[in-house]
Every structure is written in structure tokens, then in C-alpha cells.
C-alpha positions in Angstrom: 27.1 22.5 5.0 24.1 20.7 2.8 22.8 18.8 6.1 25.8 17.6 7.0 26.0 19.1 10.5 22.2 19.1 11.3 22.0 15.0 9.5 23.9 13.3 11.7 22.1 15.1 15.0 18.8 14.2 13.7 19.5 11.1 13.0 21.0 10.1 16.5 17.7 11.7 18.5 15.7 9.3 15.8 17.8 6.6 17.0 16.8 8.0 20.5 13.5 8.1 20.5 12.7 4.5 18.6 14.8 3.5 21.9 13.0 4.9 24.5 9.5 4.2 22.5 10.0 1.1 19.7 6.6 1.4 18.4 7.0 5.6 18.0 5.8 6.8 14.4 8.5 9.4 13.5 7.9 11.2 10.6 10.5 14.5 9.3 9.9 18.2 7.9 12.1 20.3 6.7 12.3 23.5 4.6 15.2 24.1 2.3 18.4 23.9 4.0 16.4 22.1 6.9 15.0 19.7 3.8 18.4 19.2 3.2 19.5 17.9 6.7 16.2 15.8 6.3 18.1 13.8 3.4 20.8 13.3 5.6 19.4 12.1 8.4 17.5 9.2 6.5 20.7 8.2 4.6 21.4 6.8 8.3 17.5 6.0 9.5 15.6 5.7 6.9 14.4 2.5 8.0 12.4 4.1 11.4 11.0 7.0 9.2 7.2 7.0 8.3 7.6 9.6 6.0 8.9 13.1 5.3 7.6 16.5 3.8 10.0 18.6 2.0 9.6 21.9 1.3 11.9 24.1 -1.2 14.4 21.3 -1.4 17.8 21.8 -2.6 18.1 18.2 -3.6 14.7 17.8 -4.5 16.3 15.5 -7.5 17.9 13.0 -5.1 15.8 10.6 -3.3 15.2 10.7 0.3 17.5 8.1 2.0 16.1 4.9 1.2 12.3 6.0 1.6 10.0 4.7 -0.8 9.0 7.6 -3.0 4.6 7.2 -1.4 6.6 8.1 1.9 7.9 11.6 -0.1 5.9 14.5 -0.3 8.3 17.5 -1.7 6.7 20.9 -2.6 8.3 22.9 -4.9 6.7 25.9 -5.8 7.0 27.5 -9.9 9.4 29.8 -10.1 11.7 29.0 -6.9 15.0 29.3 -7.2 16.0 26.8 -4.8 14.1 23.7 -6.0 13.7 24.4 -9.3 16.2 26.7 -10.9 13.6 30.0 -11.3 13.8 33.2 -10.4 11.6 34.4 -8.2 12.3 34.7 -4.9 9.3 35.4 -2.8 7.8 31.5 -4.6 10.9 30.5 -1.8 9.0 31.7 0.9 5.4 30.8 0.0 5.4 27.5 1.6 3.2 28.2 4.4 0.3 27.7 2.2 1.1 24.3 2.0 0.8 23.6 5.4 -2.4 22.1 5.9 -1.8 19.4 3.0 1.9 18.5 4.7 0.1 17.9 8.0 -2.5 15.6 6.1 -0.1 13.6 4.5 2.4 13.1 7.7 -0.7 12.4 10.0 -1.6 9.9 7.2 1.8 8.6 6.6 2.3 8.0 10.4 -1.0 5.6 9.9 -3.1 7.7 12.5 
């Protein structure tokens, strides 16, 4: 359903949390379809988002919501299929190498 289902719940337990905790840094992940619901969710709270990591994103052409692109971090790896029209398969599920840079620039983003 491109995010549609998954958008709307992140978005309300964003809403949630900045509630309970005004001053909480919230800051999004999500890997392909899950990148997707990420784009959904800050079309409706972009505003209480410190920044997002993308990985293997579907609409990796689209911005994010209304995040300023220095809050974006996508990875897109050559050759997947997903983000970037290619055709190998296994580049889709090489992320995990990028780990240790998405943490960096979320615990960064977050201002900590």
C-alpha cells in the first residue's frame, strides 16, 4: 500500500510521543517499503522530525515530507532494483553495511 497503512500510525505515535515529552528528538528509519511509510508519516509531522535515514527507497526521487534535504540521508546501493531501477537483487539486501554511518548521522541529526 506504498506507506499508506503504516504512514498515518507513525505519524500519530510521533504526535504521541512530542506530547508526553515536547523536547523528545525523534528521528525515522526505514528500509524499502518501511522507507516508504517513512515518507508518509512526515507528509503529516515533518515538522517534529530531526531527521530520517532511508534505505532502498522506493521513492527515493520524492522528497521526504517537508524535511530539509541535510535532514535526508537515503542509501541506495548500484545496481538495486528498488531505488534505482537495476538489476541485481542481492544490492537490495546489502544495507546492513550501512549501518554504522545511518546511526552517525541520526545521533548527529538528533543534535546529541
Amino acid at each position: 500500500m506504498m506507506g499508506a497503512s503504516g504512514g498515518p500510525k507513525m505519524a500519530e505515535l510521533i504526535q504521541q510521543a512530542k506530547k508526553q515529552c515536547p523536547s523528545t528528538k525523534i528521528v525515522l528509519g526505514g528500509y524499502s517499503q518501511g522507507a516508504m511509510v517513512v515518507h508518509n508519516a512526515a507528509s503529516k509531522v515533518g515538522d517534529a522530525i530531526s531527521g530520517a535515514v532511508l534505505f532502498g527507497d522506493p521513492f527515493k526521487t520524492q522528497g521526504v515530507g517537508q524535511l530539509a534535504s541535510s535532514k535526508v540521508k537515503e542509501f541506495c546501493a548500484s545496481g538495486d532494483p528498488v531505488c534505482l531501477n537495476g538489476m541485481n537483487v542481492m544490492a537490495h539486501l546489502s544495507y546492513g553495511k550501512n549501518a554504522q554511518e545511518a546511526a552517525q548521522f541520526l545521533v548527529q541529526a538528533a543534535g546529541l
